[in-house]
GUFI-268750 format. One record per residue (C-alpha): residue number from 1; x, y, z. Coordinates in Angstrom, 2 decimals, padded with zeros to 5 digits, always signed. Each point is the difference from the previous one (the first is absolute). Layout:
+-------+---------+---------+---------+
| lumse |       X |       Y |       Z |
+-------+---------+---------+---------+
|   NUM |       X |       Y |       Z |
...
+-------+---------+---------+---------+
This chain:
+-------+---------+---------+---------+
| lumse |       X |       Y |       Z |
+-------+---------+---------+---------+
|     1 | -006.46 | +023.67 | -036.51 |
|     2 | -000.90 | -002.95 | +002.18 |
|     3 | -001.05 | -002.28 | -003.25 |
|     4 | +003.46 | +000.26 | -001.72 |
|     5 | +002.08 | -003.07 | -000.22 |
|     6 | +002.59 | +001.38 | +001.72 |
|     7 | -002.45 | +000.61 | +003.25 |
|     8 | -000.57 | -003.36 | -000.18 |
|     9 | +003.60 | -001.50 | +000.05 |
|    10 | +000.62 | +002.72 | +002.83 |
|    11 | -002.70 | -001.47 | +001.71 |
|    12 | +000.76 | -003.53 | -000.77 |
|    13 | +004.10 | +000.58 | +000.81 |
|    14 | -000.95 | +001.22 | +003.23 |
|    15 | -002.18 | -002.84 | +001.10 |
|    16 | +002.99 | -002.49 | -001.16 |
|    17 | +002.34 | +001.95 | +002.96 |
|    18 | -002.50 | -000.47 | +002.51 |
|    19 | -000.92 | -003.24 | -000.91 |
|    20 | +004.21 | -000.27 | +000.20 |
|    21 | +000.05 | +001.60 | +003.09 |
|    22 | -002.47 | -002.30 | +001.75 |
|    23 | +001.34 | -003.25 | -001.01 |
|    24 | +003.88 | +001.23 | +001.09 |
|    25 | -001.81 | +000.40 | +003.39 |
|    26 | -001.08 | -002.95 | +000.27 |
|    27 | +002.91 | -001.97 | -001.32 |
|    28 | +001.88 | +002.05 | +003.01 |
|    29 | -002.90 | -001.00 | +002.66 |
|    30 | +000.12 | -003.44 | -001.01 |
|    31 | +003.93 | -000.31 | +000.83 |
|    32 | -001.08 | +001.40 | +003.23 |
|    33 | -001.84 | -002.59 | +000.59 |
|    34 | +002.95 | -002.29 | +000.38 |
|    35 | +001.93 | +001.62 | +002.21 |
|    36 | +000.18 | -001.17 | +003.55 |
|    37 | -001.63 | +001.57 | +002.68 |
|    38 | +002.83 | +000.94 | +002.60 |
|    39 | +000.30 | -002.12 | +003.73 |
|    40 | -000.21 | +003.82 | +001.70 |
|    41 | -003.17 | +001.12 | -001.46 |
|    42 | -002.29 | -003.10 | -000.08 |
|    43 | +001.49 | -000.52 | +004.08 |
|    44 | -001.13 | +004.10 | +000.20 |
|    45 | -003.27 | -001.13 | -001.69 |
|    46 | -000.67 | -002.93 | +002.26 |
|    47 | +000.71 | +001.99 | +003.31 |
|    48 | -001.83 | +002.64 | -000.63 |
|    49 | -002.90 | -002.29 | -001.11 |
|    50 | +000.38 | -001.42 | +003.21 |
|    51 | -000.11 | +002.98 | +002.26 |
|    52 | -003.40 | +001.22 | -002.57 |
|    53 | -001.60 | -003.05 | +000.76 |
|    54 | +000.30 | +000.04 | +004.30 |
|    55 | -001.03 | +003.75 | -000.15 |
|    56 | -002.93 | -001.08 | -002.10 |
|    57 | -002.56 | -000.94 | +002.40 |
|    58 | +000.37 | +003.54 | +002.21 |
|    59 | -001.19 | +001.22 | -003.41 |
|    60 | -002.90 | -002.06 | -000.19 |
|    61 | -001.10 | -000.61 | +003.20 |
|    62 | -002.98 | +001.77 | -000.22 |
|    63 | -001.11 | -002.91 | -002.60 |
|    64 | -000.75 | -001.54 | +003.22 |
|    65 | -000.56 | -004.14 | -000.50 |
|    66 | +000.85 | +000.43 | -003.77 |
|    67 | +003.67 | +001.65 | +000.71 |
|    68 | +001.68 | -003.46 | +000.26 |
|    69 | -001.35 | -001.02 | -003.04 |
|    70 | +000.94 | +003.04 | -001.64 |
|    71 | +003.55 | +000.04 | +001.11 |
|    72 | +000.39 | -003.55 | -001.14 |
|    73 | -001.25 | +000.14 | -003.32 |
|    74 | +002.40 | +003.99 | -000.42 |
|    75 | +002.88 | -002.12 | +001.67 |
|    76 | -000.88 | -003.29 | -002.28 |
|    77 | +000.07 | +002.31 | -003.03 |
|    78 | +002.78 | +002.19 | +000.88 |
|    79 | +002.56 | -002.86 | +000.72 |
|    80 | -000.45 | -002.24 | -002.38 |
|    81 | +001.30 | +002.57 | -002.42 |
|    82 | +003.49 | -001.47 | +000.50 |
+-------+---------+---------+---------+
């Protein structure tokens, strides 16, 4: 019977594991937070940024007077990430 008292604390238990759940998640995400990105992969990051960004405007060329300004503000955005 989905009325009975006991449906309810059933009900009520189960919420209290998620609710459990979720915050133990984010207690782990929060630690990594803190942790250090590694030399390797932000120099991986950064190169491969780099090679994106001056194969960019072969992409766009067919922006015509508008692909500088395009690459720019992609390159602008996509750099200043680290």
């Amino acid at each position: 019977r989905p009325d009975s008292p006991t449906s309810a604390l059933y009900v009520e238990d189960r919420m209290q594991g998620h609710i459990t759940g979720a915050l133990s998640s984010i207690e782990e995400m929060a630690q990594i937070v803190t942790v250090p990105v590694s030399q390797e992969y932000s120099r991986h990051t950064s190169r491969f940024l780099t090679v994106y960004v001056l194969i960019l405007p072969f992409a766009l060329i067919e922006l015509g007077h508008l692909m500088p300004v395009a690459v720019t503000v992609t390159a602008w955005a996509l750099l200043s990430i680290e």
